[in-house]
Every structure is written in C-alpha cells, then in structure tokens.
C-alpha positions in Angstrom: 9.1 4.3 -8.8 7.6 7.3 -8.0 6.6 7.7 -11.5 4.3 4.9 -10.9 2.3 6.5 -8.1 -1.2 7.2 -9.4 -2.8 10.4 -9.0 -5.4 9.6 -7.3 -3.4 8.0 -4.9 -1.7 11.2 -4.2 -4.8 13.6 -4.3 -6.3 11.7 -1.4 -3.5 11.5 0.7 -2.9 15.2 0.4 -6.9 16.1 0.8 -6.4 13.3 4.5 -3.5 15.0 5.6 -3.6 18.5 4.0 -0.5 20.6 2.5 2.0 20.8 5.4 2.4 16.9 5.5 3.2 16.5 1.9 5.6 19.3 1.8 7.5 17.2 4.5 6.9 14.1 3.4 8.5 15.1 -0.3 11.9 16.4 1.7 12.3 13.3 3.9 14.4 11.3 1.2 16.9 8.7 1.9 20.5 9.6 3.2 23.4 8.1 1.8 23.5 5.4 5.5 19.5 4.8 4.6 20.1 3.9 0.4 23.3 1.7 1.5 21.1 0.2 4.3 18.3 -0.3 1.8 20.8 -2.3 -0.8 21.9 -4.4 1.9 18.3 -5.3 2.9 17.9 -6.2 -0.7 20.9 -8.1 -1.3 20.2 -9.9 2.5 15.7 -10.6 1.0 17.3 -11.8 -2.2 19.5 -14.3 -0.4 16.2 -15.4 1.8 13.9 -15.9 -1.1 16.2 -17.5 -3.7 14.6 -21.1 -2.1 10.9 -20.1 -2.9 11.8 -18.2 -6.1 13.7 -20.6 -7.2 11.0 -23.4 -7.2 8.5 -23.6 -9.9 5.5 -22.6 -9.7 6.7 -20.6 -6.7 8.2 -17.3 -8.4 4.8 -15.1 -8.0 4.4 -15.6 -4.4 6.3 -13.1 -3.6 5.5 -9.6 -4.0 6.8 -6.2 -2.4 4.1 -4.1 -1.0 5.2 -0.2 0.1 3.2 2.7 1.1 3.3 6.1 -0.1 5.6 8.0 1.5 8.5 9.3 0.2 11.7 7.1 1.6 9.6 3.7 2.1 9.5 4.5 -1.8 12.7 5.0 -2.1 13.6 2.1 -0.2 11.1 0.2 -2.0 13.6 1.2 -5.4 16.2 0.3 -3.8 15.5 -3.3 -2.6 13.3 -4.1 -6.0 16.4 -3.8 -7.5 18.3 -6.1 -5.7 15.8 -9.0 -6.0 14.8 -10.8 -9.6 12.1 -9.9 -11.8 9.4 -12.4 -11.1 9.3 -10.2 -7.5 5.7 -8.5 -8.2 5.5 -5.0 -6.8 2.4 -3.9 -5.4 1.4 -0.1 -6.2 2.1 2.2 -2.9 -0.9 2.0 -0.6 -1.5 5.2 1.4 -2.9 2.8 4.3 0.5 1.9 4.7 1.7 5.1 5.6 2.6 6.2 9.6 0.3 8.0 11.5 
C-alpha cells in the first residue's frame, strides 16, 4: 500500500522530478474501468500462477514488483489482493516509474 512507501523513497523522487510532477502524479488515481481492469488482471495472474504456487518449494518465486507512481500502486493493491499470500511484494522502486 501506499502506507508502505518509504520516505526516502518519496523525497528522492520529488528532489528528481521536482513539485509539479508529484502534484500530478498524486491525482492520477485509478478510475472505476482501471480498478475493475486491475481485479481481472489479478483474478486472470492468479489463475496463471496457481501451477508454480502450488508446487512446493515453488511458492516464493513469485514476487510483484511496482514502481512508485500513484495508479501502478493502486493497481499493484488491487492485483495483490487477488493472488495468495506466499506472493512476495517487492517495495515500489522509483526506477520503475515512466519517463
């Protein structure tokens, strides 16, 4: 979640790409077509994995890696949800990010 983000994290995306890009960034959120589209992704990755999460020894391979903008974070929520618990998130990595 966003909760999660570290603050450094944040302070050096905002000192790279100064003020205007993070007022944008924080009003570019998910639309009601994006969080559906997001749930079925995760219902759709779930259905994928279950092979590989299902064998053992197999159930930390899989991790979900997201940078930090705002709706890849979002989505990030979204689809996390919809897959099982041994899914490892990765924290958000600025590198990630567009642009």
């Amino acid at each position: 979640t966003h909760d999660c983000l570290p603050h450094q994290v944040r302070l050096e995306e905002y000192q790279q790409r100064g003020p205007s890009f993070e007022a944008v960034n924080e009003r570019q959120v998910l639309t009601p077509l994006g969080r559906q589209q997001a749930a079925l992704a995760g219902e759709r990755l779930g259905a994928m994995l279950q092979p590989v999460l299902q064998a053992a020894g197999r159930e930390g391979d899989v991790r979900l890696h997201v940078s930090t903008l705002t709706r890849a974070m979002e989505t990030a929520d979204i689809i996390a949800a919809r897959l099982p618990a041994s899914v490892q998130r990765v924290a958000p990595d600025s590198n990630l990010s567009e642009g």
